[in-house]
C-alpha positions as CSV (number, residue, x, y, z in Angstrom):
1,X,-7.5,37.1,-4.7
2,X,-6.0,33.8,-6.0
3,X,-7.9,32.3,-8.9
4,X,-9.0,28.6,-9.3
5,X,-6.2,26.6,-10.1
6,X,-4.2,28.1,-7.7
7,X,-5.3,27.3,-4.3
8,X,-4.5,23.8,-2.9
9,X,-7.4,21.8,-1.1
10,X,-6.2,19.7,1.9
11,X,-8.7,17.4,1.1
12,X,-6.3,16.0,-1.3
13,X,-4.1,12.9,-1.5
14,X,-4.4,11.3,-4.7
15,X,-4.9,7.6,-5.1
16,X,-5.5,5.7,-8.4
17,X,-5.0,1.9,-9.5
18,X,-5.6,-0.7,-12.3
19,X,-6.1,-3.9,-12.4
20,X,-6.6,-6.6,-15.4
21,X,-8.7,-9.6,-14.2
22,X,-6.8,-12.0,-17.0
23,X,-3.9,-11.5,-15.4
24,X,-2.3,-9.7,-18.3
25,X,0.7,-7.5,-17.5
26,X,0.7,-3.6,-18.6
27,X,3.5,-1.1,-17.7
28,X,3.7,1.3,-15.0
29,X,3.3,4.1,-17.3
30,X,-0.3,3.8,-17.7
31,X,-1.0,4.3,-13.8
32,X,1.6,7.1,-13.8
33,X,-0.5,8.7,-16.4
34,X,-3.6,8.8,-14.2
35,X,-2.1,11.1,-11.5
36,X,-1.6,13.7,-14.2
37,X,-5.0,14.9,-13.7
38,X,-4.6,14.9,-9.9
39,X,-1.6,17.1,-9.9
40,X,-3.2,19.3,-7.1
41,X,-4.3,16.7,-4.7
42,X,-0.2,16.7,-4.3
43,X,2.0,18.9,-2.8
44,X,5.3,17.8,-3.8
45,X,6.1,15.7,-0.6
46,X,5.4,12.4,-1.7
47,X,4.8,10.2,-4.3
48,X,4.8,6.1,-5.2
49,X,3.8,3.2,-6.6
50,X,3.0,-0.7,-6.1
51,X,3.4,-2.8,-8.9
52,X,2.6,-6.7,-9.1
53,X,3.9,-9.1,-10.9
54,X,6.9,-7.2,-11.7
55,X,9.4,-9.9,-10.9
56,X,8.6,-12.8,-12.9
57,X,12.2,-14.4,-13.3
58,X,12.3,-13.9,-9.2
59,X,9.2,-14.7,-8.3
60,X,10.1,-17.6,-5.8
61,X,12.1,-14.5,-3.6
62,X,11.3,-11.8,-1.3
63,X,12.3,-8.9,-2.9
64,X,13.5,-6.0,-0.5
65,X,13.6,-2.3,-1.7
66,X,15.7,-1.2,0.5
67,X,16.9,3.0,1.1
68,X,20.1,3.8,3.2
69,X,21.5,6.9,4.4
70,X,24.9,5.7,3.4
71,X,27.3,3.1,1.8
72,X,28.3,2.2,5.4
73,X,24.8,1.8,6.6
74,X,24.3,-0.7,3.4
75,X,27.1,-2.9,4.5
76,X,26.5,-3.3,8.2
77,X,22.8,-4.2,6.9
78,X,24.4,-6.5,4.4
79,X,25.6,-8.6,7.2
80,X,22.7,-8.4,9.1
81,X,20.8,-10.0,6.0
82,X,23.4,-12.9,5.4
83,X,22.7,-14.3,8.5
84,X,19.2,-14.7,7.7
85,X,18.7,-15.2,4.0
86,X,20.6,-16.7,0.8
87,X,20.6,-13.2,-1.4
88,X,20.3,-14.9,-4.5
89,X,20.7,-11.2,-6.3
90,X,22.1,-7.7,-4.8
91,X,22.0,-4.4,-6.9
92,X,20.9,-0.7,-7.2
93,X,17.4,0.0,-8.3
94,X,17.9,1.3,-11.5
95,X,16.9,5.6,-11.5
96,X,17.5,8.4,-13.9
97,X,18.6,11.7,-12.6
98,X,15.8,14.3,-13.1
99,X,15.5,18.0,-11.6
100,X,12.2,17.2,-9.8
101,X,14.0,14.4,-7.5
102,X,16.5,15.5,-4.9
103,X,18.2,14.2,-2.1
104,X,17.7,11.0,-2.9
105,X,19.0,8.1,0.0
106,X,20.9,5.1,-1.9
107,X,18.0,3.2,-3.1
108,X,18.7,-1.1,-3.1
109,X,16.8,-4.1,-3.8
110,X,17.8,-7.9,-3.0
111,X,15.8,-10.9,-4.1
112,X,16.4,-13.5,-0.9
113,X,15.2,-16.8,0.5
114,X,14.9,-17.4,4.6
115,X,17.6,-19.7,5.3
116,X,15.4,-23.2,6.2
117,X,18.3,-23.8,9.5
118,X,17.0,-20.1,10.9
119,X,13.3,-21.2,10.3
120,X,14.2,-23.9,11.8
121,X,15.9,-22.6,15.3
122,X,13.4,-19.8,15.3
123,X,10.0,-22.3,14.9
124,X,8.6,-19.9,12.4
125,X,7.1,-20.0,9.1
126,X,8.9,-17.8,6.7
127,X,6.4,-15.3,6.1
128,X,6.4,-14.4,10.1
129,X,10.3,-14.6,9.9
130,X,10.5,-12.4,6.9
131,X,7.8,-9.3,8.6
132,X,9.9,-9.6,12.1
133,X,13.0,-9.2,9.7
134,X,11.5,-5.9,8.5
135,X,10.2,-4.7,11.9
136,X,13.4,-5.2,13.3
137,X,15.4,-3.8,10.7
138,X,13.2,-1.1,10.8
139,X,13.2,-0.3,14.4
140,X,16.9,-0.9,15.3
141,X,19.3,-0.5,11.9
142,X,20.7,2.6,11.8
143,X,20.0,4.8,8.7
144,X,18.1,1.7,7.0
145,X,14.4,1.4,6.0
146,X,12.9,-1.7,4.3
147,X,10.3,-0.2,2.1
148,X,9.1,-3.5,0.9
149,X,9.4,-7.1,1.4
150,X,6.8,-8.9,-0.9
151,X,6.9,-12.0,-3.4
152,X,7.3,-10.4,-6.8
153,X,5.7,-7.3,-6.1
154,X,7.9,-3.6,-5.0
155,X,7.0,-0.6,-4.1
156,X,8.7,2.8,-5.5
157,X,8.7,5.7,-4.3
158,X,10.1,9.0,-3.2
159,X,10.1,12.8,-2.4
160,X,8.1,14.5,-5.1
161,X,5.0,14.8,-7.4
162,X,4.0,11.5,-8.5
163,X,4.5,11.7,-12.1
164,X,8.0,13.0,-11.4
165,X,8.9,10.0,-9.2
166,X,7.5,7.5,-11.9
167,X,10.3,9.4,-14.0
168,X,12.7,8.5,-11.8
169,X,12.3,5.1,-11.0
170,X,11.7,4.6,-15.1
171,X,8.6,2.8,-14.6
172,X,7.7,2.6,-18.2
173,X,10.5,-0.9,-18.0
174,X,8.2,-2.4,-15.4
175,X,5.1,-4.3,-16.3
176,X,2.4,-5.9,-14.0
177,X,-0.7,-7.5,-13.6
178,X,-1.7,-4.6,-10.7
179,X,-0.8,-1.1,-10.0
180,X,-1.4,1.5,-7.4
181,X,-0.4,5.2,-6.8
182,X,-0.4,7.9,-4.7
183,X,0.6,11.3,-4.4
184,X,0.7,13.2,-0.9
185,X,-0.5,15.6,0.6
186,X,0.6,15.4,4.1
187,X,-0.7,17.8,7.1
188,X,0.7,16.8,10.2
189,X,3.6,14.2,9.4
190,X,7.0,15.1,7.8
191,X,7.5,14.3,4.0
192,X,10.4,12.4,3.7
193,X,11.4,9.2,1.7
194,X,9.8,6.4,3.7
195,X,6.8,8.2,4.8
196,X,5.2,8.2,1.3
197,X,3.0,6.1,-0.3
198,X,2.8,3.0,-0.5
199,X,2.9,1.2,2.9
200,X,4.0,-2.4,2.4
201,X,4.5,-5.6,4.6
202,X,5.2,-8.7,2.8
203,X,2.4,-8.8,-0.2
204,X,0.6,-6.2,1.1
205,X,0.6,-2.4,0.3
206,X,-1.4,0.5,1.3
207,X,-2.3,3.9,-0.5
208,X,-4.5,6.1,1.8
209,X,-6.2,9.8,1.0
210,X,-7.2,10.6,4.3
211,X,-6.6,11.0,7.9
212,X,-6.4,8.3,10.9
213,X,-7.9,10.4,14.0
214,X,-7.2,7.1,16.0
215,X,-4.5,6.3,15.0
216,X,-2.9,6.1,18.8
217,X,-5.2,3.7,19.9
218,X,-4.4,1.8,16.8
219,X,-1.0,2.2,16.9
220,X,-0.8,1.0,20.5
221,X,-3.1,-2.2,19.8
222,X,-1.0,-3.5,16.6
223,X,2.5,-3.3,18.7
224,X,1.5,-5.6,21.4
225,X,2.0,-8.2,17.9
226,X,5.2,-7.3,17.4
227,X,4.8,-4.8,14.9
228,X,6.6,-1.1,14.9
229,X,5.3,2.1,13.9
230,X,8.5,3.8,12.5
231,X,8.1,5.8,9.8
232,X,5.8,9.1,10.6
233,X,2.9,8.1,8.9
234,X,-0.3,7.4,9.9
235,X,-0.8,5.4,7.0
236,X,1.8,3.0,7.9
237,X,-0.5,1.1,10.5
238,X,-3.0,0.9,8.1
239,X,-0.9,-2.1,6.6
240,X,-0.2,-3.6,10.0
241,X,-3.5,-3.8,11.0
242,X,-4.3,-5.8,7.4
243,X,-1.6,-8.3,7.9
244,X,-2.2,-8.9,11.4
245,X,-6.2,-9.2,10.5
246,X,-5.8,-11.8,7.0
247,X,-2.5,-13.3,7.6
248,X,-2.3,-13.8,11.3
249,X,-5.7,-14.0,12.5
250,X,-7.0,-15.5,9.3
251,X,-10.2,-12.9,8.5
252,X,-11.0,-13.0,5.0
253,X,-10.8,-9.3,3.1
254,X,-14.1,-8.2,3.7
255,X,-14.2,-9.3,7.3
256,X,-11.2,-7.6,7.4
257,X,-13.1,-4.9,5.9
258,X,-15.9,-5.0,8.7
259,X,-13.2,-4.2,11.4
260,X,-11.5,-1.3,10.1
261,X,-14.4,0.1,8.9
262,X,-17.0,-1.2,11.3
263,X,-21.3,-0.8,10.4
264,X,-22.4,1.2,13.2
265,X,-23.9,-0.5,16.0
266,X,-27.3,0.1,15.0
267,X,-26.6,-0.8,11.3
268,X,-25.8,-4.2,12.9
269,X,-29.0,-4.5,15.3
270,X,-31.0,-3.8,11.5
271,X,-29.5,-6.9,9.8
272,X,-32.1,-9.4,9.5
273,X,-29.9,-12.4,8.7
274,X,-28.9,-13.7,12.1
275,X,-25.3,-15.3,10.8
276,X,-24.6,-11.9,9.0
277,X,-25.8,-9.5,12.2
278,X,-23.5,-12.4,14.7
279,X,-20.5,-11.9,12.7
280,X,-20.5,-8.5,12.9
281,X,-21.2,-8.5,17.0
282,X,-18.0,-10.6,17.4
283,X,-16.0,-8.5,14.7
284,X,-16.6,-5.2,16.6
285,X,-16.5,-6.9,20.2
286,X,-13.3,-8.8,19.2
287,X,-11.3,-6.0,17.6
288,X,-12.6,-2.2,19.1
289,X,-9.2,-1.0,18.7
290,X,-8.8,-2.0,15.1
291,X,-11.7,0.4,14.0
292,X,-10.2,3.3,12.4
293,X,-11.8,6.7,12.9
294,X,-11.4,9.6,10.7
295,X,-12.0,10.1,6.6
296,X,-10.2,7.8,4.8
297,X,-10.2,6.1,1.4
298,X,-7.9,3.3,0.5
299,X,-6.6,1.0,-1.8
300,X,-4.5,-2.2,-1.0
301,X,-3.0,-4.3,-2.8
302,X,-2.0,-7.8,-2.5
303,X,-0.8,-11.2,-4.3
304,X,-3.9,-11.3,-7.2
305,X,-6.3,-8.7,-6.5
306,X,-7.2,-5.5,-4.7
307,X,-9.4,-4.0,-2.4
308,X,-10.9,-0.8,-2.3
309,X,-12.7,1.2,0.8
310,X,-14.4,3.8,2.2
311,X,-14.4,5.3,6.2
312,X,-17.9,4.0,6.5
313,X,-19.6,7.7,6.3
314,X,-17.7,8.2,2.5
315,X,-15.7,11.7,4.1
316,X,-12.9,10.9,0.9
317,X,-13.9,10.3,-2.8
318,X,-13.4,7.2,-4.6
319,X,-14.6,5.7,-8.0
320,X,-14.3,2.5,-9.6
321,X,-14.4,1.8,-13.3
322,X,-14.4,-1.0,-16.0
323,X,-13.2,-1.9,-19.3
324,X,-12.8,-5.5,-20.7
325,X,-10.5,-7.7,-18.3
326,X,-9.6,-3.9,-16.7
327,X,-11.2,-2.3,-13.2
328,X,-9.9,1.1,-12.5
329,X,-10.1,2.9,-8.8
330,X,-9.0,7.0,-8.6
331,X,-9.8,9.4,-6.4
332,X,-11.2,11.5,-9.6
333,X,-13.3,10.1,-12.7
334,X,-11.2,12.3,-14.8
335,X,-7.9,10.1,-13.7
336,X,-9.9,7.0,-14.3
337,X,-10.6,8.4,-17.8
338,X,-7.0,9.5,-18.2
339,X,-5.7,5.9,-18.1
340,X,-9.1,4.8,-20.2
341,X,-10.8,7.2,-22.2
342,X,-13.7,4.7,-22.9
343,X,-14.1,3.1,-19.1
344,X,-18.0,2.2,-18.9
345,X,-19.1,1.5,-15.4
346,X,-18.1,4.4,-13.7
347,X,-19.7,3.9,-10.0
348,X,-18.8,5.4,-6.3
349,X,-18.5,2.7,-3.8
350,X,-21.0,3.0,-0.5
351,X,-19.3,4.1,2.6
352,X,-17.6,1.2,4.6
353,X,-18.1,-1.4,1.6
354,X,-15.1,-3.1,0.4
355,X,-14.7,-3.6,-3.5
356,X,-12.8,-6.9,-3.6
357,X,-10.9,-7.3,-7.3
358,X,-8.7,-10.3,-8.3
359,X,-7.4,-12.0,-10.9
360,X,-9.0,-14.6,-12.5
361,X,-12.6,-14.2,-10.4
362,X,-13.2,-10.4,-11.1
363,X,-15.5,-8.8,-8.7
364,X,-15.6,-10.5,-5.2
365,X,-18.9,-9.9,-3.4
């Protein structure tokens, strides 16, 4: 009979972030250290990262973290992106070689500005250009995956435990004003490089414990926009969903919030405030195929803040924390505790009710 400790519990995924409301930067490590105590929520087959406010001296360019299957595949993509962009800086992201990480793919950022004549032929504004840039590249280049595309923000990640991977990217040089994490534990979707955690598009990324049982439907809504679901992961349109809800249809995070994880229809008839019970009618009659089904918990991050949330009948764990200008989310107090022994505060969000963090405001109700 196998003793506790050594069985595995597929309720697992393991998601953990921190936040400082004053903006103040803090390294990577300390977010690392948090999935220590989460080790078995992981099974080896993915783990990452989302740092913000990483890139100061860059800030004004899109940095891509880029992985290839080869030097010839980084080349042909190389053209692709000087037709499109002025790279004002191309190099390797810097790793160390550790046991734990394998097979790695040839791992590349560039910092790059649209080129204003292509905005101009193309009648779009560059954050538009930039996500079709990544779809595309993403659907049709050959052995080449854009794993993020936000303004001084990146993603990091790999095959592995999480506290290995932050190891090998050496996140302990990094330092930003927000972090996230996630270590996998994937059930029906391959692990491989770009199907771990985080999912990003432009500013936003995505760390999800949890599974999407409509994820079909949901999949086959978003691409009618123009987005592409190509990396195995259900998590991946997740993200897609966000952008096309906040930056193309305009919602604000918690309406936003109200789609993917709708209030039940009778929840909605109870709300006594007419405004509040009409918003949520159109919300669920405008966007039906938006609602994800299925446990989830999530975290996403995005230029100066983060937001937290439950499947609206809580089916994965999630806890928020405080300490001066810090709020920390894990899946597990004890992770919360590794990254702040003296967090006060410690709550469990309500099913389907987002917790709204950002910098300089604090808690967004």
């Amino acid at each position: 009979m196998k003793k506790e400790g050594q069985i595995r519990i597929p309720s697992g995924c393991a998601i953990a972030a921190v936040i400082s409301t004053a903006g103040k930067r803090m390294s990577g490590e300390l977010v690392a250290s948090a999935m220590t105590p989460m080790h078995d929520r992981s099974n080896g087959l993915g783990g990452g990262f989302a740092g913000y406010g990483i890139y100061p001296e860059y800030r004004d360019f899109y940095a891509l973290h880029m992985f290839f299957d080869s030097r010839t595949a980084r080349k042909d993509c190389e053209v692709f992106l000087k037709e499109r962009f002025e790279i004002v800086k191309s190099e390797v992201i810097p790793t160390r070689k550790i046991p734990a990480i394998t097979d790695e793919p040839i791992i590349w950022r560039y910092f790059v500005a649209p080129l204003q004549s292509v905005l101009a032929s193309m009648q779009l504004d560059e954050k538009e250009f930039v996500a079709r840039t990544v779809m595309q590249i993403n659907r049709e280049s050959n052995g080449a995956y854009v794993f993020s595309s936000g303004k001084n923000m990146g993603a990091f990640k790999a095959v592995g435990f999480p506290e290995d991977v932050a190891v090998f990217y050496k996140l302990e040089e990094y330092e930003g004003y927000s972090w996230t994490a996630h270590g996998r534990y994937p059930t029906n979707t391959p692990g491989w490089w770009g199907g771990a955690h985080p999912f990003t598009l432009l500013d936003y990324s995505v760390v999800h414990n949890g599974e999407i049982s409509s994820y079909d439907a949901n999949r086959r809504f978003i691409e009618m926009f123009g987005y592409s679901c190509t990396l195995q992961t259900d998590t991946e349109v997740i993200t897609y969903i966000l952008d096309y809800l906040i930056r193309v249809q305009g919602l604000t995070l918690g309406e936003a919030a109200s789609v993917i994880a709708a209030p039940f229809w009778s929840t909605i008839e109870r709300k006594t405030d007419t405004y509040d019970r009409e918003k949520h009618i159109y919300l669920r009659t405008m966007f039906p195929s938006l609602l994800i089904n299925g446990p989830f918990s999530i975290v996403m991050g995005f230029e100066g803040g983060l937001m937290a949330l439950n499947d609206r009948l809580k089916l994965r764990s999630m806890v928020v924390g405080e300490k001066d200008d810090r709020v920390f989310i894990a899946s597990e107090e004890a992770a919360i505790r590794k990254m702040e022994p003296a967090a006060e505060n410690i709550w469990a969000p309500a099913g389907g009710e987002p917790v709204i963090i950002k910098v300089g405001e604090g808690f967004c109700r």
